[in-house]
C-alpha positions as CSV (number, residue, x, y, z in Angstrom):
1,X,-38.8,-34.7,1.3
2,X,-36.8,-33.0,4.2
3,X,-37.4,-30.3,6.6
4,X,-35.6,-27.7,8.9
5,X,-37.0,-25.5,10.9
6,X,-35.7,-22.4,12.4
7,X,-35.3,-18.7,12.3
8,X,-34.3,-18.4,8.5
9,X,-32.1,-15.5,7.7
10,X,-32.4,-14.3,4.5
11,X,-30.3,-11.7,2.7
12,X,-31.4,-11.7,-0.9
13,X,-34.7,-10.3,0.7
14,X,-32.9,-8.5,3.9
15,X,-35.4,-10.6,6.0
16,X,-35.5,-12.6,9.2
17,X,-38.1,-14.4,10.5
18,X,-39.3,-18.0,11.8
19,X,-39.8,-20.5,8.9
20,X,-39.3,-24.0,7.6
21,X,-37.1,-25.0,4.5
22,X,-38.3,-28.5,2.8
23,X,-36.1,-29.6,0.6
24,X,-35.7,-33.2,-2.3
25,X,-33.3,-34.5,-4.7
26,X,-30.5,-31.8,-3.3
27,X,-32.8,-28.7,-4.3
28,X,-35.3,-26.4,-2.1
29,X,-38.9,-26.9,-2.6
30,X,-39.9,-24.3,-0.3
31,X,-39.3,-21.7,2.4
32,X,-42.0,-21.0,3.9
33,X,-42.9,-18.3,7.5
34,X,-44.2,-19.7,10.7
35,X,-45.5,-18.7,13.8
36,X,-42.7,-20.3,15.9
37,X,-39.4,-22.3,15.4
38,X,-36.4,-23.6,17.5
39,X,-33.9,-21.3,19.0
40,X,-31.5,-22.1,15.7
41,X,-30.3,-19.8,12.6
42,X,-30.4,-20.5,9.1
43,X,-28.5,-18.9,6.6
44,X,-26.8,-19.4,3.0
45,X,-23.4,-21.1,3.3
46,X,-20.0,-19.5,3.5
47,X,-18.0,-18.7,0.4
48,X,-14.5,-18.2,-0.1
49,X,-14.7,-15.6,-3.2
50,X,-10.6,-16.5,-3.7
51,X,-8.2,-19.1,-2.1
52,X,-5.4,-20.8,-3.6
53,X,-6.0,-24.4,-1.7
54,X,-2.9,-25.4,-2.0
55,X,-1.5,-23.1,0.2
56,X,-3.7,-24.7,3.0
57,X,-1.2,-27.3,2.7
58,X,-3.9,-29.7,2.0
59,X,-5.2,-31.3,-0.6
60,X,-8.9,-30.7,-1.6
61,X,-10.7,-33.0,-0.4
62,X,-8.9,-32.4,3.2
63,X,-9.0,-29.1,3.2
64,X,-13.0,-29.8,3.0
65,X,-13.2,-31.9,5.6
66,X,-12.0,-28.5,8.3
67,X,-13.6,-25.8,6.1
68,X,-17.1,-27.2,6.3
69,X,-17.0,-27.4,9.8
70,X,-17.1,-23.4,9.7
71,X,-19.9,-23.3,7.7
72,X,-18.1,-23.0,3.8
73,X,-19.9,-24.6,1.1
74,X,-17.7,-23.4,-1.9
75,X,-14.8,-21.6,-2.6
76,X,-13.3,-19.8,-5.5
77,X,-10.2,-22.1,-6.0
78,X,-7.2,-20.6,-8.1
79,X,-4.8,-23.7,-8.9
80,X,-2.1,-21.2,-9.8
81,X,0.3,-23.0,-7.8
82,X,0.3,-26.7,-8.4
83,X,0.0,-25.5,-12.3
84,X,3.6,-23.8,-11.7
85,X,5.1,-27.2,-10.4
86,X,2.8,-29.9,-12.5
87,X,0.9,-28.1,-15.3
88,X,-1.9,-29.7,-16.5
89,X,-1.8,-32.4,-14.7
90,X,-1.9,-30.4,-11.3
91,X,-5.0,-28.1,-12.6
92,X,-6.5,-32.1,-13.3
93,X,-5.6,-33.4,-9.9
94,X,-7.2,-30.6,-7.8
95,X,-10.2,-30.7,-9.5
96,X,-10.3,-34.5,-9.4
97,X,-9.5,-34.9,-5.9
98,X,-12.2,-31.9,-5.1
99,X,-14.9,-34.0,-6.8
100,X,-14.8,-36.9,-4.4
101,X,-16.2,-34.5,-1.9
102,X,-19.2,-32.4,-1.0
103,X,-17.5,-29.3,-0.7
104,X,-18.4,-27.7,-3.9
105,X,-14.7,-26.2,-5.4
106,X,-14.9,-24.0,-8.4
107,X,-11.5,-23.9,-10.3
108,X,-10.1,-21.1,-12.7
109,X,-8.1,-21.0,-15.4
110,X,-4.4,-19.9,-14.3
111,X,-3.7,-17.1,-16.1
112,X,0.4,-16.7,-15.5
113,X,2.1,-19.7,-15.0
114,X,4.8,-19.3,-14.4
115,X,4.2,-15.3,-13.2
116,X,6.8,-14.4,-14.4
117,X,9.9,-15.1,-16.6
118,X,12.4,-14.3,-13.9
119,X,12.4,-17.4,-12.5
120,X,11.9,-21.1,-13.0
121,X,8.9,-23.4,-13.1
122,X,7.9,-26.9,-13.5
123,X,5.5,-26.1,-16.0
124,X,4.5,-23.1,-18.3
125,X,1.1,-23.2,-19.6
126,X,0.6,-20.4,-22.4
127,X,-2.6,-18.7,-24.7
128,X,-3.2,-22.9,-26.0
129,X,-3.8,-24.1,-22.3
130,X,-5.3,-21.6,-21.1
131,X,-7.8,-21.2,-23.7
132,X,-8.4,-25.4,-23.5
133,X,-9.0,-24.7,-20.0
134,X,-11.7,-21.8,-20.5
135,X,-13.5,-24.3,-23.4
136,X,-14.2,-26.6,-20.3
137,X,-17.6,-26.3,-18.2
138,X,-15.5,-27.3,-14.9
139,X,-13.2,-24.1,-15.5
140,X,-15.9,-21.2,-14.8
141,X,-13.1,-18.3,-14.8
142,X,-10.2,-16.9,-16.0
143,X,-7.4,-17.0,-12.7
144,X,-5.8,-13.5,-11.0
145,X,-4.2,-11.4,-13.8
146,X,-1.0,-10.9,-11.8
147,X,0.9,-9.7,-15.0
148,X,-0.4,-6.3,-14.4
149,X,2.3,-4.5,-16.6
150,X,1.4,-6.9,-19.1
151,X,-2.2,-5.5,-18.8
152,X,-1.1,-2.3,-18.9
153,X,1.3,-2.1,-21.6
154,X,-1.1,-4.3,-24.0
155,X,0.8,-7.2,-23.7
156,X,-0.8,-9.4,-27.0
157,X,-0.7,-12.5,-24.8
158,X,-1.9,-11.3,-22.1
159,X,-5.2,-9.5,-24.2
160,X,-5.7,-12.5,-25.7
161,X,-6.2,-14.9,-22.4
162,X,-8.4,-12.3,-21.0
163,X,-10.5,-11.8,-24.1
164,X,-10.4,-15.6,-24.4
165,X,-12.3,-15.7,-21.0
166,X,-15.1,-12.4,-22.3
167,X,-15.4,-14.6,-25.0
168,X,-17.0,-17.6,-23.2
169,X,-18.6,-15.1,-20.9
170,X,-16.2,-16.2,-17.9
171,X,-15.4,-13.8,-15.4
172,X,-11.8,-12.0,-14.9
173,X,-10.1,-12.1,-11.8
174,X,-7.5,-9.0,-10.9
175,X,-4.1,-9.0,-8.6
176,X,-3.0,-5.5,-8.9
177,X,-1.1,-3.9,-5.9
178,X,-0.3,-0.4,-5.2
179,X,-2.8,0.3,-8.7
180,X,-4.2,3.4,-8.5
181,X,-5.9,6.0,-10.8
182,X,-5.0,5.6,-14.1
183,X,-3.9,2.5,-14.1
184,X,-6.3,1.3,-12.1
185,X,-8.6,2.3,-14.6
186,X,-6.8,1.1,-17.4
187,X,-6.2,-2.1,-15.5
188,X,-10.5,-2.1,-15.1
189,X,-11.0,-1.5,-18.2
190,X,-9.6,-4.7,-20.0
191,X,-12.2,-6.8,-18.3
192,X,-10.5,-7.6,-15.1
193,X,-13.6,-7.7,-12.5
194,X,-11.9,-8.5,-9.1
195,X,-9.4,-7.2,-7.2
196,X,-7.9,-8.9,-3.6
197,X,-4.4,-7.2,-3.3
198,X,-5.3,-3.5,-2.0
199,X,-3.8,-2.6,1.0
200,X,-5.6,0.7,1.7
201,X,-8.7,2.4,1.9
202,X,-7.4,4.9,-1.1
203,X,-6.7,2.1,-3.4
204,X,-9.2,0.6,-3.1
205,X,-11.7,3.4,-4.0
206,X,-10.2,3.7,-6.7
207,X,-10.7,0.2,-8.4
208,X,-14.0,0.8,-7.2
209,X,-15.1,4.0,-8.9
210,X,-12.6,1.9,-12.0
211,X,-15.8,-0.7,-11.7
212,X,-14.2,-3.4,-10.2
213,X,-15.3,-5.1,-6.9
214,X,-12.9,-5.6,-4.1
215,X,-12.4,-9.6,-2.2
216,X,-11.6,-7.9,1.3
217,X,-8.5,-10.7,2.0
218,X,-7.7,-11.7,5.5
219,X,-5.1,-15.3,5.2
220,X,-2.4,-16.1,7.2
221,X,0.2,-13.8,5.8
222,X,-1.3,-10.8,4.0
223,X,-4.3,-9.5,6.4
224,X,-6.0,-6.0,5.0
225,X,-9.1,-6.3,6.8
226,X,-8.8,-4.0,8.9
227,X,-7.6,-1.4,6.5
228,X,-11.0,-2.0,4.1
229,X,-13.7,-2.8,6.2
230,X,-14.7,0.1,6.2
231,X,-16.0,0.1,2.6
232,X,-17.9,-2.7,3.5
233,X,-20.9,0.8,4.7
234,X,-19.9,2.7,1.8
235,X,-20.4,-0.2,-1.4
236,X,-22.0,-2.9,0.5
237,X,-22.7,-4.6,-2.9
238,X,-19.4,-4.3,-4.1
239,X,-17.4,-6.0,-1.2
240,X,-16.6,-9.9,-0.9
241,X,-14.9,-11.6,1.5
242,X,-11.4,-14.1,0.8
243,X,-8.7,-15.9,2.2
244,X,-6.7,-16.0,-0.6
245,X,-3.8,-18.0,1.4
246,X,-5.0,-19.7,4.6
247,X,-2.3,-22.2,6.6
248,X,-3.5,-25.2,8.0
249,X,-3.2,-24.0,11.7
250,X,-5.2,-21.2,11.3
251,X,-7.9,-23.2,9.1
252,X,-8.6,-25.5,11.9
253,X,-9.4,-22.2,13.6
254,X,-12.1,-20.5,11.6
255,X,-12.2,-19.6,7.7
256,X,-15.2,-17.2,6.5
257,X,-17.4,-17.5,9.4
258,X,-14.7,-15.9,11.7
259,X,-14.5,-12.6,9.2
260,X,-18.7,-12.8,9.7
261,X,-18.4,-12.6,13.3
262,X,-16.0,-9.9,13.2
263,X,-17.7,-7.8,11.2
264,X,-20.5,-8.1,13.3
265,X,-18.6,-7.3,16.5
266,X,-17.9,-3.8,14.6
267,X,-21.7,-3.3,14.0
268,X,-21.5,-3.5,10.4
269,X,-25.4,-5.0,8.9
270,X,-26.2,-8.0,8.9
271,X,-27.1,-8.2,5.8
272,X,-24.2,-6.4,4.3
273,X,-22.0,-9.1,5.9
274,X,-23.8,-12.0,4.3
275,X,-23.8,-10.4,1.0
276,X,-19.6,-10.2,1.2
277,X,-19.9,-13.8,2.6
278,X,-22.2,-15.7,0.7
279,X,-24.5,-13.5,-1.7
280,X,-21.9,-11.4,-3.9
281,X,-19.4,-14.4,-4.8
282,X,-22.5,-16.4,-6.1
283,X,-23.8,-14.0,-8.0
284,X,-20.7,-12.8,-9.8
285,X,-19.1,-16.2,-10.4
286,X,-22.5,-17.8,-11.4
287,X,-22.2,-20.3,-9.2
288,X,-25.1,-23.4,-8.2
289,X,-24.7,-22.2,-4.3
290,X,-28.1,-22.1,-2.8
291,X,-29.0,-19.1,-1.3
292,X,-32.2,-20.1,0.1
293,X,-34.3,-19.5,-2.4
294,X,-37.1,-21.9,-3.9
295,X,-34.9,-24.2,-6.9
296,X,-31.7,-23.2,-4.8
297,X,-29.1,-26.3,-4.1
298,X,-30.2,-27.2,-0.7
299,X,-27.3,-25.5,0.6
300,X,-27.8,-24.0,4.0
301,X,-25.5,-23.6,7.7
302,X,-26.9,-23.5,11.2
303,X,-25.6,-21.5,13.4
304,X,-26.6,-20.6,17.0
305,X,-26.4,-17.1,16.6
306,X,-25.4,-14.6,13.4
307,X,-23.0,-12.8,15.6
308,X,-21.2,-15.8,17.2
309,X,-21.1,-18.1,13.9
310,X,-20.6,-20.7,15.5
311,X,-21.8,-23.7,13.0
312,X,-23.7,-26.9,14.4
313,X,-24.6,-28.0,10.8
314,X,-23.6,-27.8,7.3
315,X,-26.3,-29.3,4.2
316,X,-24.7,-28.9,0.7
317,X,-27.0,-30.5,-1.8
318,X,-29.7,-31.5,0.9
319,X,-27.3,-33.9,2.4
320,X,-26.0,-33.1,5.9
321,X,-22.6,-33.3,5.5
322,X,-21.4,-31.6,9.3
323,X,-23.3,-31.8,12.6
324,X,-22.2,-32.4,16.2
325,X,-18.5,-31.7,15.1
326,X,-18.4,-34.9,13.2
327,X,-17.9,-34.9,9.2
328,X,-20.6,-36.9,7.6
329,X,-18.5,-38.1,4.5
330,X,-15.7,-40.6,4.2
331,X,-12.2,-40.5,3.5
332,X,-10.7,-40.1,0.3
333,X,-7.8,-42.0,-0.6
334,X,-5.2,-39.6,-3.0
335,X,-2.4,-40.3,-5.6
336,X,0.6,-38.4,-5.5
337,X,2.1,-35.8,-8.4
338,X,5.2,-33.9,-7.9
339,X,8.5,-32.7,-10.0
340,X,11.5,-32.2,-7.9
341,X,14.9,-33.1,-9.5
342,X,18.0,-31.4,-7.6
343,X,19.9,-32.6,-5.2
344,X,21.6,-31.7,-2.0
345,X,23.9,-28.6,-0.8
346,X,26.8,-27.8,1.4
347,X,27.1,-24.6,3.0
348,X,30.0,-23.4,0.7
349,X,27.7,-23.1,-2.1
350,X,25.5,-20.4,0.0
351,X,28.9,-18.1,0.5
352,X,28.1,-14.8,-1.1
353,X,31.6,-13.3,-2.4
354,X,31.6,-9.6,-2.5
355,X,34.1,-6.9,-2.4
356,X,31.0,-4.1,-1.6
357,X,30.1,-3.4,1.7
358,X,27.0,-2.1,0.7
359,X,24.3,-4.2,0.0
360,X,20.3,-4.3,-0.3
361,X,18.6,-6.1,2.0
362,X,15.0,-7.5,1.8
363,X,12.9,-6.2,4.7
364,X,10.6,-8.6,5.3
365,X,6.8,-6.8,6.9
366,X,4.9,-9.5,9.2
367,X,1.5,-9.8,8.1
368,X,2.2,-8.3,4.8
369,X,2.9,-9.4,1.2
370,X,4.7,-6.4,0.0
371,X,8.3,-5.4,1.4
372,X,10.9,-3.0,1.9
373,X,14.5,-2.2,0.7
374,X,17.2,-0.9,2.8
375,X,20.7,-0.4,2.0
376,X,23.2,-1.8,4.3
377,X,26.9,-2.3,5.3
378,X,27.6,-5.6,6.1
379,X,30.9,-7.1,7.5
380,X,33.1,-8.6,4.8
381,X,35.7,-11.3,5.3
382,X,38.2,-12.6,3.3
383,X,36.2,-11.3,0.4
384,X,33.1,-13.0,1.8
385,X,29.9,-10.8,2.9
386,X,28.2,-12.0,6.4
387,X,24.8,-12.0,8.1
388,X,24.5,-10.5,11.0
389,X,21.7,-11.6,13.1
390,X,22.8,-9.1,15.6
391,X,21.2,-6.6,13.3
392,X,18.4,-9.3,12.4
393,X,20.1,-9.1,8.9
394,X,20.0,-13.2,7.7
395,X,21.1,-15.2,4.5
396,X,18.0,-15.7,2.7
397,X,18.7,-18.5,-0.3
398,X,16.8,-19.8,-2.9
399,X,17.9,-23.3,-4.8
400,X,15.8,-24.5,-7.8
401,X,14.4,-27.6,-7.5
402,X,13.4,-28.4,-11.1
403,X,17.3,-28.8,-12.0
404,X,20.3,-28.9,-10.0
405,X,22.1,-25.0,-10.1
406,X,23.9,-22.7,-8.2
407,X,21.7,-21.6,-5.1
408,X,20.6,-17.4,-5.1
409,X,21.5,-15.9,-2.2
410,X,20.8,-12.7,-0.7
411,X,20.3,-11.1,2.6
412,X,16.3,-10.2,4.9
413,X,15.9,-8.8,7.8
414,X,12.8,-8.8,10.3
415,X,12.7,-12.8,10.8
416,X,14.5,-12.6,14.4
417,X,16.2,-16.0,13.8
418,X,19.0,-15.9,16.0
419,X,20.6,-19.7,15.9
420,X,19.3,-21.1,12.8
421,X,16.9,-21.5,9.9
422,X,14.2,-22.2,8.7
423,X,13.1,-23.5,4.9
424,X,10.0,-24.1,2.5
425,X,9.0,-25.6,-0.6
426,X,6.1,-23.7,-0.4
427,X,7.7,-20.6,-2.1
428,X,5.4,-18.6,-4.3
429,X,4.9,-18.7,-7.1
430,X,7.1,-21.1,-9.1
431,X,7.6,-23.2,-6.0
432,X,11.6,-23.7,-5.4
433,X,13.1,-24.0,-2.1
434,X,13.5,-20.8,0.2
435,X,15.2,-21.2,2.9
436,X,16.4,-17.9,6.0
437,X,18.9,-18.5,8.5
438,X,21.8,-17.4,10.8
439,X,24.6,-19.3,9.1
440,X,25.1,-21.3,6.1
441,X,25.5,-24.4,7.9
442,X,21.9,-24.8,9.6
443,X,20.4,-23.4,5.9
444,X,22.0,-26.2,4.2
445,X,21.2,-28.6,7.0
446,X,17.5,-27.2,6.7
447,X,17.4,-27.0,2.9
448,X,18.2,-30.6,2.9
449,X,15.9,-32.0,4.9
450,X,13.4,-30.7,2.2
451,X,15.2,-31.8,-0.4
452,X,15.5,-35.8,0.8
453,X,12.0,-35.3,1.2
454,X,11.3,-34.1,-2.0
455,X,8.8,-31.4,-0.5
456,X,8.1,-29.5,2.8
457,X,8.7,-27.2,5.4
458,X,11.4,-27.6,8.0
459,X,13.4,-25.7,10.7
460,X,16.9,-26.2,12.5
461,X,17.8,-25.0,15.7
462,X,21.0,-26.2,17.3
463,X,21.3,-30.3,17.6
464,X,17.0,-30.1,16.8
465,X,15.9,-30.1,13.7
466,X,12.3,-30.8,12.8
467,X,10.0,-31.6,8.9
468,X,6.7,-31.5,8.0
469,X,6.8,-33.3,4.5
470,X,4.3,-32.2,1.4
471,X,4.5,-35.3,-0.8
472,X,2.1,-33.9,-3.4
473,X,3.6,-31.3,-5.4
474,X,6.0,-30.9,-3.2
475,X,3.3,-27.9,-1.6
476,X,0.2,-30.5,-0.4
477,X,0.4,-33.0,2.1
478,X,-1.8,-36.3,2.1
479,X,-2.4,-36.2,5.8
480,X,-5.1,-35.6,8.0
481,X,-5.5,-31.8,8.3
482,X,-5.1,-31.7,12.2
483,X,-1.8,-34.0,11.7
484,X,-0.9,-31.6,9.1
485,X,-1.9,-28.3,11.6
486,X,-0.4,-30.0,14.2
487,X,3.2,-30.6,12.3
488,X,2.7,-26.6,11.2
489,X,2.6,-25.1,14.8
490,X,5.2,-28.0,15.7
491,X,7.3,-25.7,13.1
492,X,6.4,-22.7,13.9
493,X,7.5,-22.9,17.6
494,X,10.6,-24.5,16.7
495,X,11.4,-21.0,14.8
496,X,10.5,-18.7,17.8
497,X,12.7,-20.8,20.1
498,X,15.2,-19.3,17.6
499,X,14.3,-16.0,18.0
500,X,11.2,-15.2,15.6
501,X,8.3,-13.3,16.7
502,X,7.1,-13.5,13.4
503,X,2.9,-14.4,13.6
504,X,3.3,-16.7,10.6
505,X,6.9,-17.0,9.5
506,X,6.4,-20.0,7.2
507,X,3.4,-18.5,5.7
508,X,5.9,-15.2,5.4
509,X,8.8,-16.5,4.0
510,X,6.8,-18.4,1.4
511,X,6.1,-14.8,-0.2
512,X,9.9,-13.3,-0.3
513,X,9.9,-15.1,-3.9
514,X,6.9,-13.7,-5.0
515,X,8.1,-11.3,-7.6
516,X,5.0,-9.6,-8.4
517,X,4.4,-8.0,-5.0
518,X,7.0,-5.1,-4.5
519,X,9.4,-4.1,-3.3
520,X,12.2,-6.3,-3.0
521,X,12.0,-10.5,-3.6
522,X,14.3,-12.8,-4.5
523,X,14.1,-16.1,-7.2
524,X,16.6,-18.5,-8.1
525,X,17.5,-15.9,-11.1
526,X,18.5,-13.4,-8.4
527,X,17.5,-10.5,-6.4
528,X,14.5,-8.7,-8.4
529,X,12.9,-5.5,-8.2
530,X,8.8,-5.7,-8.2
531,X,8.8,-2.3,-9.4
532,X,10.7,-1.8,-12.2
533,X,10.7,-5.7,-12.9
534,X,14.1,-6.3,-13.3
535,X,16.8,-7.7,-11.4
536,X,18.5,-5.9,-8.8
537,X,22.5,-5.4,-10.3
538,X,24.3,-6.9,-7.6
């Protein structure tokens, strides 16, 4: 039998007080009140109600080793984008790999791999996967719906993975941007429970009064906390908390713990704030978190203080697996998976031949997912149409990396890059390389280096050039994660000395092939329109 002593917060019961916790065989016996206790604070653990890992750059059982230290005892793990390179085998590996850790990952079922048709994959996994994948018990719900016009226009595949989920009584996750009345409701009404993609107040309400709850998402790219905390007063029981994409620089920071704190700076409840962090996911994901309660996991942080979050411990399962900023597990050793099967460029394959003038350009929003269009004259020469970083109007170029073929190439403004480029396996969502630049020459140079490496991110800059390679997947490195953070903000300064200002342009440029988020992306198909989904006639 174990003890801990301390002022026990509680926010099932809205309570705090001085107690004990004894706890045996990884489940609490019994909290109990006392008259005194050490100047310490116990509360439920973090959770991460959605986060795609991979985009952490790390594999699972490293990204565990940073999140614990900031208090996270599970997340809500969509493996949506190692499915779109490996399949099967990828949704297997993260889920193997996440065992051999404490850190308690809960996978879904992907629900569009690959999102889309417009663009190519290294897997497809249809209505027969996906349903294999709800018939297991360590798949406990159906991934983000992101084929929302599938939803809405009754798509029969698309019904049937959803009521294939119902079915088995899993839950439904949502990825709907820019829904609103209506649709939201119709959107609501198939099942889908969540939603993480609202980017304002007014949207939001309205998947609300649809019936949905709303994963308030604050990552390294798309950040629309700000925007809904606010309904955190008006539906406290409705709100959760996510990452949904967190880079490894920013993981070595903080993860849910720092959204805690910040909502307390605001003076938003206590209580309210551990029910987005910690109560809500739990509950509506059915998961075996502890929160504190007597036959609860012996889950449990301690903090010095609610409002500053700092954590000095972390128990999941009764074991004390972080204390004294040392991780009290070992390190895993981890196979490698990956499809990658082009080859390399020259930089007269990324020549865009034009007789127009007039072309759209991407417009590229820091710290958002969705983008803009703008119609522009570039300069044209001997037939061939030219960035102009003058303007801040680059070559943006995507090459598939599942087969050798002609690279896409369009233009994106808002990155800064002067003298250079910048490139990324990490790309979502089916994963080829993306790469933005001043001229064609440093986007093949930095295209290459990725492609020799069969994965990762890289950036040129004059005679420099620099590569942090992701072996697994081509999207995961097998690295320690403070090598791996360290090797990300190596990048990441690299691309300012070009000219970025850009808070996360790796994280940024990983989204410009993400063709479900409007307005304008681009996928080695071509230039696509997120709101009429089709390509843009060039």
């Amino acid at each position: 039998m174990k003890s801990l002593k301390g002022v026990i917060v509680d926010p099932l019961n809205r309570e705090q007080y001085n107690g004990e916790i004894r706890f045996d065989n990884g489940r609490i016996i019994t909290v109990t009140k006392s008259e005194s206790a050490p100047d310490r604070y116990i509360m439920p653990g973090m959770v991460d109600s959605h986060i795609h890992i991979e985009s952490s750059m790390l594999i699972p059982s490293e990204f565990a080793r940073l999140a614990i230290k900031h208090g996270t005892v599970a997340t809500v793990s969509d493996p949506h984008e190692i499915a779109n390179v490996c399949g099967m085998e990828g949704v297997d590996y993260m889920i193997g790999n996440g065992r051999l850790v404490p850190l308690k990952f809960y996978f879904g079922a992907p629900s569009c791999v690959p999102a889309t048709p417009f663009e190519t994959a290294g897997a497809v996994l249809g209505l027969k996967e996906v349903e294999e994948l709800l018939e297991r018990d360590d798949i406990v719900y159906l991934a983000e719906m992101m084929n929302w016009p599938g939803v809405l226009n009754d798509d029969p595949e698309v019904t049937a993975k959803i009521r294939a989920a119902l079915d088995k009584g899993k839950p439904v996750d949502g990825h709907a941007p820019g829904l609103k009345g209506e649709q939201a409701r119709k959107y609501a009404s198939a099942g889908i429970t969540t939603d993480h993609e609202c980017y304002t107040r007014e949207e939001a309400i309205d998947k609300l009064e649809a019936g949905m709850l709303i994963a308030i998402r604050e990552g390294s790219a798309a950040k629309n906390y700000d925007a809904l905390i606010p309904l955190l007063e008006e539906y406290p029981e409705r709100i959760m908390f996510c990452s949904d994409d967190k880079h490894p620089d920013d993981l070595v920071r903080g993860h849910i713990n720092e959204l805690v704190r910040r909502t307390r700076e605001l003076g938003y409840d206590l209580f309210d704030t551990l029910h987005a962090a910690s109560v809500l996911p739990v509950k509506h994901y059915n998961l075996d978190v502890g929160l504190l309660r007597e036959g609860d996991p012996a889950d449990f942080i301690v903090v010095d203080h609610p409002d500053s979050m700092r954590v000095k411990q972390t128990w999941i399962d009764g074991k004390l697996v972080y204390s004294d900023e040392k991780v009290h597990f070992p390190d895993v050793e981890s196979i490698r998976i990956n499809r990658f099967n082009t080859s390399e460029i020259n930089a007269e394959e990324l020549r865009l031949l034009s007789d127009r003038e007039s072309h759209d350009v991407i417009v590229a929003r820091d710290g958002e997912l969705i983008t803009g269009r703008d119609r522009v004259d570039l300069k044209v020469e001997g037939g061939e149409v030219l960035a102009d970083p003058g303007r801040d109007i680059l070559k943006i170029a995507v090459v598939n990396r599942y087969e050798k073929a002609k690279p896409v190439v369009g233009f994106i403004r808002n990155f800064g890059i002067q003298n250079g480029a910048i490139a990324s396996s990490v790309a979502h969502d089916s994963h080829n390389i993306i790469a933005v630049g001043s001229d064609d020459e440093s986007i093949a140079r930095a295209i290459n280096l990725i492609i020799k490496s069969k994965g990762g991110i890289s950036a040129v800059h004059g005679d420099d050039e620099d590569l942090l390679p992701l072996p697994v997947g081509g999207i995961m490195s097998d690295q320690k994660g403070g090598v791996v953070a360290e090797g990300y903000e190596r990048l990441t300064k690299l691309s300012r000395d070009m000219g970025s200002t850009l808070k996360a342009p790796f994280m940024l440029i990983s989204f410009m092939a993400l063709l479900v988020i409007p307005t304008l992306k681009i996928s080695d198909k071509g230039l696509f329109d997120g709101e009429t989904f089709e390509f843009v006639d060039r």
